[in-house]
PDB file of N, CA, C and O in Angstrom, chain B, residues numbered from 101:
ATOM      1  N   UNK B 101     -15.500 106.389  21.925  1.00  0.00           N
ATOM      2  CA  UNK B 101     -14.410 106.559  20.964  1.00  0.00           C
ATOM      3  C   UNK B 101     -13.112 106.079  21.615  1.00  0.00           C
ATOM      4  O   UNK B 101     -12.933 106.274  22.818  1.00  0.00           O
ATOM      5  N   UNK B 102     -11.824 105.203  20.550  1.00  0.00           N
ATOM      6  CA  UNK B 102     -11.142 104.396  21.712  1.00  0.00           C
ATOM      7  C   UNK B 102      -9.798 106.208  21.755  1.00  0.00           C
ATOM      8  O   UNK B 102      -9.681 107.189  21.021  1.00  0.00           O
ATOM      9  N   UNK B 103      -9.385 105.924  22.520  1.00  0.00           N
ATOM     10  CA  UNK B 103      -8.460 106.294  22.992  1.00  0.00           C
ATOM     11  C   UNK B 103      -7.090 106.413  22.059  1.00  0.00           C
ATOM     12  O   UNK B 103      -6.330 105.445  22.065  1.00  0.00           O
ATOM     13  N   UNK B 104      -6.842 107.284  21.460  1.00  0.00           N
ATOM     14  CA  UNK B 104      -5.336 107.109  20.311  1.00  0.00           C
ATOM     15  C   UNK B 104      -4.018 107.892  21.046  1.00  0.00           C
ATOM     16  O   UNK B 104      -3.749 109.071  21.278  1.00  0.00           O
ATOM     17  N   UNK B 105      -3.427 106.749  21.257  1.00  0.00           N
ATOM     18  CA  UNK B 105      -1.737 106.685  21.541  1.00  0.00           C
ATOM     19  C   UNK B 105      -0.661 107.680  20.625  1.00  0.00           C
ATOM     20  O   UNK B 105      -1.108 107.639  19.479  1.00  0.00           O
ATOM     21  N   UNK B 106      -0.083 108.094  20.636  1.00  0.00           N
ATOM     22  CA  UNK B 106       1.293 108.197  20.142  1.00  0.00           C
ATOM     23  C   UNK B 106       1.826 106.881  20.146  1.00  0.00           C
ATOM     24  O   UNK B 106       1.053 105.994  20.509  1.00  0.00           O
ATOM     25  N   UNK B 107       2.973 106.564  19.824  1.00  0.00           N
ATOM     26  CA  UNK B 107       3.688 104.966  19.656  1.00  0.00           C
ATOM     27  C   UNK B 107       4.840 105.588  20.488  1.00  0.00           C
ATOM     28  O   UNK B 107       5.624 104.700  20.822  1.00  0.00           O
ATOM     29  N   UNK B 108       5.209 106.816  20.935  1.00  0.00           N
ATOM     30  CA  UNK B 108       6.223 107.084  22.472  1.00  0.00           C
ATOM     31  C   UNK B 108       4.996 106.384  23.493  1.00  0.00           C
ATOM     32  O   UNK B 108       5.283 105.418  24.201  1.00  0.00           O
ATOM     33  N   UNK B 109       3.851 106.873  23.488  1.00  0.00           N
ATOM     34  CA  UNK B 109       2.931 106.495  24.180  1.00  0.00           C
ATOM     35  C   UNK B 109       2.014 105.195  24.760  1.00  0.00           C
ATOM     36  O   UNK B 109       1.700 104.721  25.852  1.00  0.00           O
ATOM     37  N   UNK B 110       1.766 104.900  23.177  1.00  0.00           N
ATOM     38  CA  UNK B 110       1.838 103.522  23.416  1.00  0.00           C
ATOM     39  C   UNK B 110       2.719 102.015  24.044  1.00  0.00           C
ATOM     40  O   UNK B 110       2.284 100.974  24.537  1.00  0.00           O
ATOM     41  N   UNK B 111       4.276 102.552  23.715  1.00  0.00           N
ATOM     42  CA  UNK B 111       5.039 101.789  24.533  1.00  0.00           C
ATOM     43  C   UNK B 111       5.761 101.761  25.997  1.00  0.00           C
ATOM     44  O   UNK B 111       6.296 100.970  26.774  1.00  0.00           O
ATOM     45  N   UNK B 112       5.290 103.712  25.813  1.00  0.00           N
ATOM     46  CA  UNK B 112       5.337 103.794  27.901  1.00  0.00           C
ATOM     47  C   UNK B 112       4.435 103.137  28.541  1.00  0.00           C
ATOM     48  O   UNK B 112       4.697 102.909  29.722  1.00  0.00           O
ATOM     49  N   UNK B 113       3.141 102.639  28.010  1.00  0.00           N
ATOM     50  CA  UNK B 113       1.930 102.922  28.935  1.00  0.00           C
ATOM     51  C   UNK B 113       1.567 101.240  28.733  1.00  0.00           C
ATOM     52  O   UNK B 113       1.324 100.609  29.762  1.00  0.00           O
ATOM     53  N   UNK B 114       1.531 100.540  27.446  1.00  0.00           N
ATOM     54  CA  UNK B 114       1.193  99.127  26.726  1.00  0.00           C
ATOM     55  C   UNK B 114       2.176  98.175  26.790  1.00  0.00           C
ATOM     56  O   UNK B 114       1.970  97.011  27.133  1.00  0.00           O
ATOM     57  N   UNK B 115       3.291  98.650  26.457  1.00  0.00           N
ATOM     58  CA  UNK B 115       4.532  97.332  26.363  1.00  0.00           C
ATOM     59  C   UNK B 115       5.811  97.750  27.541  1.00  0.00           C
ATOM     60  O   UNK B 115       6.276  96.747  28.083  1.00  0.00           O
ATOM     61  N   UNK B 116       6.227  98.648  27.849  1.00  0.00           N
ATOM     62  CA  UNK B 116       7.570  98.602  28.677  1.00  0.00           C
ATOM     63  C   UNK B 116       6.770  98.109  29.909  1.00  0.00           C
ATOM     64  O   UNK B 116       7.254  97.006  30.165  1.00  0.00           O
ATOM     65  N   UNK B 117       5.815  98.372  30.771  1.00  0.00           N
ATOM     66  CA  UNK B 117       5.524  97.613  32.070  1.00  0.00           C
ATOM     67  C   UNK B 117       5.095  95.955  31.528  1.00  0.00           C
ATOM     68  O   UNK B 117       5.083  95.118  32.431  1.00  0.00           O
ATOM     69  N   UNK B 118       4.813  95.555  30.377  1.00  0.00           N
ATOM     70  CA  UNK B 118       4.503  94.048  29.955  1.00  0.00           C
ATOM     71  C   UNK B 118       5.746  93.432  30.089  1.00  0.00           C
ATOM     72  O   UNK B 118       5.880  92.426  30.784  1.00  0.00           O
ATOM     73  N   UNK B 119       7.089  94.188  29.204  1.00  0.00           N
ATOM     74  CA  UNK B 119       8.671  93.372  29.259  1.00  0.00           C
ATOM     75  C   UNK B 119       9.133  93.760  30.576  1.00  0.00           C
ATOM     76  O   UNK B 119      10.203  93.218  30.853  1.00  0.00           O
ATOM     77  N   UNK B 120       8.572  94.695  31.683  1.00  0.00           N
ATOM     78  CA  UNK B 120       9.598  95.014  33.127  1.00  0.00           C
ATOM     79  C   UNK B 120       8.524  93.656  33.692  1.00  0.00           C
ATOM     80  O   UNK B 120       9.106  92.892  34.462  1.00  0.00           O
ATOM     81  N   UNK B 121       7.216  93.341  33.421  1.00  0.00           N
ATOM     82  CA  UNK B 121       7.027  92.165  34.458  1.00  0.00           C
ATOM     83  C   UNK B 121       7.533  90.736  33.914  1.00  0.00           C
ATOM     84  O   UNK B 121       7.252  89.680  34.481  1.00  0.00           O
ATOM     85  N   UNK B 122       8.192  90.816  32.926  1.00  0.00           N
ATOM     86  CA  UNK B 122       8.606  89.649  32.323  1.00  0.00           C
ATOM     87  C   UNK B 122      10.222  89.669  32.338  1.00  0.00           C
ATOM     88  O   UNK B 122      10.871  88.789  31.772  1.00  0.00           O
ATOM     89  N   UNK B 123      10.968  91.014  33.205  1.00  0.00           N
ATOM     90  CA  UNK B 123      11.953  90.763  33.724  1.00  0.00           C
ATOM     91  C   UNK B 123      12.815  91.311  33.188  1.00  0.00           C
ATOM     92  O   UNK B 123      13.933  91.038  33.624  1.00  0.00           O
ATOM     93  N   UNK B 124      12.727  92.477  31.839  1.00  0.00           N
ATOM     94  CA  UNK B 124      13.637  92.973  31.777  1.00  0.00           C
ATOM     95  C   UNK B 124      13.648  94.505  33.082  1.00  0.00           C
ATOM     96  O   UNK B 124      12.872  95.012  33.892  1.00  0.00           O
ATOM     97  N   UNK B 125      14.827  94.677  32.658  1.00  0.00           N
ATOM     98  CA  UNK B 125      15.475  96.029  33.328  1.00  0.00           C
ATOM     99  C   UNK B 125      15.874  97.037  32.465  1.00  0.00           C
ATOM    100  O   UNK B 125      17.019  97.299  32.097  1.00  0.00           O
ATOM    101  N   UNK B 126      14.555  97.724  32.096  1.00  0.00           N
ATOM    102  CA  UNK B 126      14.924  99.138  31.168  1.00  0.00           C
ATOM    103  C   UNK B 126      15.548 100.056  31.247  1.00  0.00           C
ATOM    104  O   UNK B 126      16.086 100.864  30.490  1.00  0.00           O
ATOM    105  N   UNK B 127      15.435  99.869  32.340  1.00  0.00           N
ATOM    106  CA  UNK B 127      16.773 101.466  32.556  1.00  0.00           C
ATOM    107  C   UNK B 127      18.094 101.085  32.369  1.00  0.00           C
ATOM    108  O   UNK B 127      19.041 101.843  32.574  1.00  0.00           O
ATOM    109  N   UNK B 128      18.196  99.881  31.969  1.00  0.00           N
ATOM    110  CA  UNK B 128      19.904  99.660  32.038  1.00  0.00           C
ATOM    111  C   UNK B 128      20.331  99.684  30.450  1.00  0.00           C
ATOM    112  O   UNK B 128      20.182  98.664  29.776  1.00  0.00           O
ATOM    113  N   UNK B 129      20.754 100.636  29.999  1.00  0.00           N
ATOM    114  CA  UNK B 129      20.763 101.253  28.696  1.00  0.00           C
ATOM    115  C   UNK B 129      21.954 100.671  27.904  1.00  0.00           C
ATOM    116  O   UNK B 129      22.259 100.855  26.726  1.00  0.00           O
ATOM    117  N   UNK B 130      22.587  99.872  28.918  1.00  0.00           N
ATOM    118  CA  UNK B 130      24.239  99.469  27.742  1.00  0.00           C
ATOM    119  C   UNK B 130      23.304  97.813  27.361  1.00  0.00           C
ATOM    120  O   UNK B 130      23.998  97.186  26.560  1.00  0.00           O
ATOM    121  N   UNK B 131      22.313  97.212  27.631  1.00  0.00           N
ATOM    122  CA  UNK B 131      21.387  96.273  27.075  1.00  0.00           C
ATOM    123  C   UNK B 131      20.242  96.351  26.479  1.00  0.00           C
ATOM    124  O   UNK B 131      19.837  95.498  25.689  1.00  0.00           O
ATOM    125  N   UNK B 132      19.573  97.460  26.829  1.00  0.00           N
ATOM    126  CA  UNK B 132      17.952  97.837  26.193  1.00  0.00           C
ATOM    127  C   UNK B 132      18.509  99.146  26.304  1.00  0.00           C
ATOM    128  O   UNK B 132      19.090  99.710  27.231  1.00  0.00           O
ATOM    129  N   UNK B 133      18.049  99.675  24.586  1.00  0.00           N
ATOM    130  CA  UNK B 133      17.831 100.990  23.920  1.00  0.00           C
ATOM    131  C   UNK B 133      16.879 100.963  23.672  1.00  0.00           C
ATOM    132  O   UNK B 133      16.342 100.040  23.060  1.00  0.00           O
ATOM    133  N   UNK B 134      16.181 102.284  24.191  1.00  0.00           N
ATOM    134  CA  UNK B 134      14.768 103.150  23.844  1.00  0.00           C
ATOM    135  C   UNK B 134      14.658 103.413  21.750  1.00  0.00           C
ATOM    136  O   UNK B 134      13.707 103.076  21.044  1.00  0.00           O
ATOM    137  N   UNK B 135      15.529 103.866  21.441  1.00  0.00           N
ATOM    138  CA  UNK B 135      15.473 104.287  20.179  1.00  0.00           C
ATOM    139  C   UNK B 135      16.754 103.968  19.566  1.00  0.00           C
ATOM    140  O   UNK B 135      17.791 104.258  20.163  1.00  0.00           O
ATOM    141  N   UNK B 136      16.777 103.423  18.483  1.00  0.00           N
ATOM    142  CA  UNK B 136      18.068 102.861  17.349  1.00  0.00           C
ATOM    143  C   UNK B 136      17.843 103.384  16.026  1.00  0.00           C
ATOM    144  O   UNK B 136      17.014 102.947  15.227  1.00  0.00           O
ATOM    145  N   UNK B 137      18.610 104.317  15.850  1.00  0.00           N
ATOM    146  CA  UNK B 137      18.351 105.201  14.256  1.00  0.00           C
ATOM    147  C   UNK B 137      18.794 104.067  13.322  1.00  0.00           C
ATOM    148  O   UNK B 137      19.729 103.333  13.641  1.00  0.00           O
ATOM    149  N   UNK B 138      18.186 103.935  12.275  1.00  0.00           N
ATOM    150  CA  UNK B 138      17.677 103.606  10.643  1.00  0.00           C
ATOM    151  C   UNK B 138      18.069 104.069   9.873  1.00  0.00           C
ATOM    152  O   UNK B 138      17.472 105.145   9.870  1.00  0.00           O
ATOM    153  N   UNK B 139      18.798 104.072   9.009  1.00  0.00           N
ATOM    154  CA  UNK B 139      18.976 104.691   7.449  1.00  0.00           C
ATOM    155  C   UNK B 139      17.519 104.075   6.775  1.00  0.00           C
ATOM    156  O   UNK B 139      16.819 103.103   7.059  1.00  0.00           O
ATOM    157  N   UNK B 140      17.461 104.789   6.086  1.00  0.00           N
ATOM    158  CA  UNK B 140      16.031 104.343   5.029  1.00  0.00           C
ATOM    159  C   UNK B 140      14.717 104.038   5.966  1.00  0.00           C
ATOM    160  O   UNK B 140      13.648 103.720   5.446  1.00  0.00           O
TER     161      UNK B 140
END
């Protein structure tokens, strides 16, 4: 049975180490935000 993520989960574990080896720098927060609120 596969394995089901959260999507916090999925992008700690699947995509933020894919964009840190492709060179971004996540922790630097005044360029990459974790979360951006939406109306609607």
């Amino acid at each position: 049975m596969p394995r089901r993520l959260s999507e916090e989960l999925t992008r700690k574990e699947m995509i933020d180490p894919q964009l840190e080896k492709a060179g971004w720098y996540l922790r630097d927060h005044s360029k990459v935000k974790i979360e951006i609120p939406v109306n609607g």
